[in-house]
N, C-alpha and C positions, 0 to 999 in steps of 0.2 A: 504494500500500500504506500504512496507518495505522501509527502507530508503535507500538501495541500488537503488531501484528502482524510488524512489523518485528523486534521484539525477542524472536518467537517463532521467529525465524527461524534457522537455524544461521548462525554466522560463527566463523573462525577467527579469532585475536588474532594481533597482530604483538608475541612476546618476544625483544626484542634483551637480557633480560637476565632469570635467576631471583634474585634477590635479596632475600629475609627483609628485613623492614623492621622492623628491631633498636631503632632510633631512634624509629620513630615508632607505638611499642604505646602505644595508648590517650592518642595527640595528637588528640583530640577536641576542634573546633572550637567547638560551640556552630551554629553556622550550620549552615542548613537546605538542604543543596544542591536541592531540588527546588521555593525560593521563589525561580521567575526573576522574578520581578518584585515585586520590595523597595518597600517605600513609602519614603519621604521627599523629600526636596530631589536636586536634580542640581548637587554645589559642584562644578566644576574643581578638580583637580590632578594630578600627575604618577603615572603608574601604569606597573608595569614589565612587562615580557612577555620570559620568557629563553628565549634562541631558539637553534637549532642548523640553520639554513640559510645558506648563503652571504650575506656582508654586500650584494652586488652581486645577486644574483637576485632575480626576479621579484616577490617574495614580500614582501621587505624591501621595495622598490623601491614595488610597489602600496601596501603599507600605510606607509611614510611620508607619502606624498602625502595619502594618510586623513586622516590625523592631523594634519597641517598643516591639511587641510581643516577637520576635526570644530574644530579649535584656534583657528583664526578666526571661528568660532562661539561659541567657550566658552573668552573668554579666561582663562587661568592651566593651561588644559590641555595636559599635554605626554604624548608615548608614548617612555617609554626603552626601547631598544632593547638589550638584555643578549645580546650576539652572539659564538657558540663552535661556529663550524662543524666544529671536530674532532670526530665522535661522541663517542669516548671518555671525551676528554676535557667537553665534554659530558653525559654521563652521570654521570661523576664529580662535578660541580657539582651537576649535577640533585638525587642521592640525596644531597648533602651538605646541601643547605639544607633536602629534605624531612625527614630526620631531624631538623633542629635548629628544624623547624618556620619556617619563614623563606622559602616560597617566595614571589613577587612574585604579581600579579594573574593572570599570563597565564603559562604555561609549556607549552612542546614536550613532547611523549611520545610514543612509541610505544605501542599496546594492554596490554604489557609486565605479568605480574604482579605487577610492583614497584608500576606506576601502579593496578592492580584493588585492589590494597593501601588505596592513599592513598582510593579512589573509595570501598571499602567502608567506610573510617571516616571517609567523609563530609565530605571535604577537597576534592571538585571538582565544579562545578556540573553536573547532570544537564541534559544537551546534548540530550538528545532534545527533554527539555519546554521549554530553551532555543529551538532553533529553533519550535517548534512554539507557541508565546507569542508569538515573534517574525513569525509566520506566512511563516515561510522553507523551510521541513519540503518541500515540495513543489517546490521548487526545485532541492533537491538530486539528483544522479543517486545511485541507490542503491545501486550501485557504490563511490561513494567514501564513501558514509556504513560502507558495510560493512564495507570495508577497515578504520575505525576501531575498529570495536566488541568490547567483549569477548566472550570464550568464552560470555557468558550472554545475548550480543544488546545488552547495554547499550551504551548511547551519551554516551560523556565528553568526545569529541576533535572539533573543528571541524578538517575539512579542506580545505586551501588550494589542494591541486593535485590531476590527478587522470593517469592514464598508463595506458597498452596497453603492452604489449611483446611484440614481434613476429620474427621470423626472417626478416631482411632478405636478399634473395638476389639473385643476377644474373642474369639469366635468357639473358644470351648465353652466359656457360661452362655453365650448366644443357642448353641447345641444342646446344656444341659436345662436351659428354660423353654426349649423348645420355640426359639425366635428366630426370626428371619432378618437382615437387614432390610429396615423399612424404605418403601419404594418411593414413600411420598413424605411431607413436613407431619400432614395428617395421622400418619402412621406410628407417629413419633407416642404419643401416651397412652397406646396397649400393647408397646412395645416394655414401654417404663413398668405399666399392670403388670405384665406378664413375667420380668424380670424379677419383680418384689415378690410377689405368690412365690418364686423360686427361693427367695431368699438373698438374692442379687441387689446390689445397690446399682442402680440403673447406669447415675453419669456422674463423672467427678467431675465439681466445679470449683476454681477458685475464686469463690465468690466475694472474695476482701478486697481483691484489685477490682472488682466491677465488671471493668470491660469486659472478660467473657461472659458475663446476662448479657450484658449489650450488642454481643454477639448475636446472639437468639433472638433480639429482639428486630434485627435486620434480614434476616431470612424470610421470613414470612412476605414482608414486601416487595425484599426484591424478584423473590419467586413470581408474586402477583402481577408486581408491575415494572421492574425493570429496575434501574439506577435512577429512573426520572423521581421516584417517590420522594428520599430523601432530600433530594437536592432543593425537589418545590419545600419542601418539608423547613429544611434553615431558612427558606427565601422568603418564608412566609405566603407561599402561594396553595399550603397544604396543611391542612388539621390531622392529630392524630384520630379524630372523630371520622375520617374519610377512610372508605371500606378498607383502604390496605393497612392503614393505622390499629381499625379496631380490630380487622383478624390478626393481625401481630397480636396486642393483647387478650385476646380470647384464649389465642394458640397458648402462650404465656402463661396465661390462668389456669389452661386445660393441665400444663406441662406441671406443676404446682400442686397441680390437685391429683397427678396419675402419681406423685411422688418420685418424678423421675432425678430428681437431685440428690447428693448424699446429706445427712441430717446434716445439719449447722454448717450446710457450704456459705453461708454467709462470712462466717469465720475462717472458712479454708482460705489459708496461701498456695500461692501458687506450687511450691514444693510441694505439701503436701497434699493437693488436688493429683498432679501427675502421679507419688509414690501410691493414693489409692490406686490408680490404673494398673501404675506397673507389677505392683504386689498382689495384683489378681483380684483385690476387694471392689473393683468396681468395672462395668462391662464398658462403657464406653469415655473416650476422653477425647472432647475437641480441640486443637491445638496447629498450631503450624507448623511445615518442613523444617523449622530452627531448631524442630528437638528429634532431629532424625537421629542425633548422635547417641539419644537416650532412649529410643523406641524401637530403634532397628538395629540393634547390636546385639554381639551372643555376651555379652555384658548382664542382660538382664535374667532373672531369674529362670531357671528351666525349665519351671513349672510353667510360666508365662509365656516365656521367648517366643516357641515356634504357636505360639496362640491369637499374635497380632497380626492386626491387619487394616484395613482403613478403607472407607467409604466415604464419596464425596457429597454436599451437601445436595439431600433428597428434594426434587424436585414437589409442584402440585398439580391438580390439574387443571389441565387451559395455562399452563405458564407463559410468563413472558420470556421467559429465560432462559437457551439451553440448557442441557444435563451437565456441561462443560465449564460452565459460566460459575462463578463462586467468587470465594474470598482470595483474589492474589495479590498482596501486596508487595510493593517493590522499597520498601521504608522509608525513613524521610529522606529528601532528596537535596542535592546538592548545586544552590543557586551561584551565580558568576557577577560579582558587583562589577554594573556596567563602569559606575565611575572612572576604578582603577583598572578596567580590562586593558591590557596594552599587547602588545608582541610578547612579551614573555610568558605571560599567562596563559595566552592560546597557546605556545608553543610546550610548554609544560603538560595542559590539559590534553594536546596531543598524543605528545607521550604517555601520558598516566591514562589516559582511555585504553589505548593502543593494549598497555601492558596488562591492567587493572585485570581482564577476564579470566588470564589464563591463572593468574599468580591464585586469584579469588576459589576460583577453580578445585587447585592444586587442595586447595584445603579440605574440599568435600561440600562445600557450599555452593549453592545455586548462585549461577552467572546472570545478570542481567542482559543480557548478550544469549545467543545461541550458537556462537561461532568457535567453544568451546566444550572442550569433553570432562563433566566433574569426576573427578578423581571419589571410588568409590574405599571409604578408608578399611583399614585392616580391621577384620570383624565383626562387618558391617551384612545383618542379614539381607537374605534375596527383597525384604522389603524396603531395601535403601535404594536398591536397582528399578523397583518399580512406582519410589515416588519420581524420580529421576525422570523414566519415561512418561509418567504421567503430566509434568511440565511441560513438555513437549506435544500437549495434546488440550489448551485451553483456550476458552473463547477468550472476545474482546469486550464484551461485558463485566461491570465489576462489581461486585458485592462488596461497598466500602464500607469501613467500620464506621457504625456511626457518632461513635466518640471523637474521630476527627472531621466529624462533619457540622454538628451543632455547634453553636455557640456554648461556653461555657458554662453559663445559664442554668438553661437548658439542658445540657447533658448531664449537669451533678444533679440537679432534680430529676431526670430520667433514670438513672443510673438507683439513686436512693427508693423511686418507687416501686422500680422493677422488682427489686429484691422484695418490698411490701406486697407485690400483685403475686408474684409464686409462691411466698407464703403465706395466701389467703388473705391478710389481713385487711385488704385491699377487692376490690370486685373492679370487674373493666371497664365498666361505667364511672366506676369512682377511676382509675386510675387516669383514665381520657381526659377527663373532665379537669383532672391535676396539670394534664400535661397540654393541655390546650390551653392553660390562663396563661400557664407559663411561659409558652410557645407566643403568647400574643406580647407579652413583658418583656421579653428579651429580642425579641427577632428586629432585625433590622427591615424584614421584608415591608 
């Protein structure tokens, strides 16, 4: 697909925050975000890139080595590495410096309307025609280009990683409850009946961090109706009262009332939500390829091990959605401050794309890119081979999370009710009704 076309394409945006950019009305650069390619000299020197990924992961790890690399090539060149893996706080830095006009060469963002902010006054390099300059555009799978892009298709964010997330399941307590993987969303709470009569605790959730409810609570609609739900949904163009809103919470309620969660996942961390899976106390766990390292290994216990497996999220009927279509995210992505773009920076970013897939690779982690083959690591069961191919076989529709879609608002009231509506305490009438005042309080729409 061309990137003209690409950008005709629908995609949702990922907003982990609504935030007015108070600070930075009419910080008009001067620079031209869509001149990837600046004339002059390529001088070396120190260029910063502030980042919100783990200092030890992947990410860091591959583009250090970059950069030492690029650096013995072009002595006086250094990559600082500006590193705040607490979103939050994170975020807070992020919007401090853009308002004061002082972000560095390279920075993290999410799709965020804060970031479509800074992109429409012409503050971040146009990525599309970056890669595509770079003659990289086709490398990419377009899955993770998507996952970047804003509400209009544009393209500002290089991304680094790319992930499936799947509903990991046992398929011995599936056999000794005499259940089948459910074919449909619907199928999901006589699936949960059926598992408890056996004595099975249905799905380990970690329900302390939130966003996996919030997970659940995005299925339903995009089944229904596509990526367009949420998106009208922040914009204010959509109630959670409108049919794809309430069968989400009905589904939710239903889900709550079949007892498909483990007792007190409110309280579960995310460790020990997964150790329920892995230690065989619970049949199903939905999670993403990031924990292939702990799910597909002869690591795990041998009573479990050859027992996994995974199943992609179940369709309904009359979908908008293919079977294909799901949660793939590519994580937060990596913006190019038009300001300081110059010759060195492309020319770096050259390099560090060029090299990034294979090194990324070499670790056993999914390429953004498909122009490499992941290294499958030592003791990695036959299900690390077949989430593998299973990347290789996904639509361009996307089931965004919708914790980075809402407004802040709105998502911590989302989030705190969900957990009230699966624990009864709440009815879907009451819950709608919560999340529509709130929806009307917060939304910029």
């Amino acid at each position: 697909m061309t990137r003209p076309a690409r950008r005709m394409a629908f995609f949702a945006a990922a907003a982990a925050t609504a935030i007015v950019l108070s600070g930075c009305t009419g910080a008009a650069t001067g620079a031209d975000p869509t001149d990837v390619d600046p004339e002059g000299e390529i001088v070396p020197r120190e260029i910063s890139w502030l980042l919100s990924r783990p200092a030890d992961g992947g990410v860091i790890t591959a583009m250090e080595q970059i950069a030492d690399e690029y650096a013995a090539d072009h002595p006086g060149f250094k990559l600082n590495l500006i590193t705040t893996p607490d979103r939050p706080s994170y975020i807070q830095k992020y919007e401090t410096l853009a308002a004061a006009n002082k972000l560095p060469e390279l920075f993290d963002t999410d799709a965020t309307p804060f970031a479509q902010k800074l992109a429409g006054q012409g503050r971040m390099v146009d990525v599309d025609l970056l890669l595509d300059d770079l003659g990289l555009s086709d490398d990419y799978r377009e899955a993770a280009l998507n996952y970047q892009r804003f509400d209009d298709g544009s393209l500002y964010m290089v991304p680094f990683e790319f992930q499936l997330e799947f509903f990991w399941y046992n398929t011995e307590l599936f056999e000794n409850a005499g259940v089948q993987v459910p074919a449909t969303l619907d199928d999901f709470p006589k699936m949960c009946t059926d598992l408890r009569a056996a004595g099975i605790t249905p799905i380990a959730l970690d329900g302390q961090d939130q966003w996996p409810l919030e997970r659940y609570m995005a299925y339903y609609p995009f089944r229904l109706e596509g990526p367009g739900y949420v998106q009208d949904l922040k914009n204010g163009k959509a109630k959670f009262s409108d049919p794809a809103g309430r069968a989400a919470a009905e589904w939710l309620y239903e889900l709550g009332q079949a007892g498909c969660f483990s007792e007190g996942f409110s309280a579960t961390g995310y460790a020990d939500a997964q150790a329920q899976f892995t230690s065989g106390k619970a049949a199903v766990y939905n999670i993403g390829t990031w924990e292939l390292g702990n799910l597909a290994t002869d690591a795990l216990d041998p009573a479990v091990r050859d027992a996994v497996d995974y199943f992609t999220l179940p369709t309904i009927d009359g979908a908008a959605t293919a079977d294909n279509e799901y949660v793939t995210p590519s994580g937060i992505g990596m913006a190019v401050n038009a300001k300081t773009y110059d010759p060195l920076v492309r020319d770096f970013l050259a390099f560090a794309l060029e090299r990034y897939p294979a090194l990324v690779a070499e670790t056993g982690a999914f390429s953004p890119t498909s122009n490499v083959e992941t290294t499958v690591p030592a003791g990695a069961t036959p299900l690390y081979t077949k989430a593998l191919e299973q990347a290789n076989d996904v639509g361009l529709a996307i089931a965004m999370p919708w914790d980075t879609q809402l407004d802040p608002a709105t998502n911590t009231c989302l989030q705190q009710e969900l957990t009230l509506l699966v624990q009864g305490e709440i009815t879907p009438d009451e819950f709608i009704e919560t999340m529509d005042a709130a929806l009307a309080e917060n939304s910029d729409g």
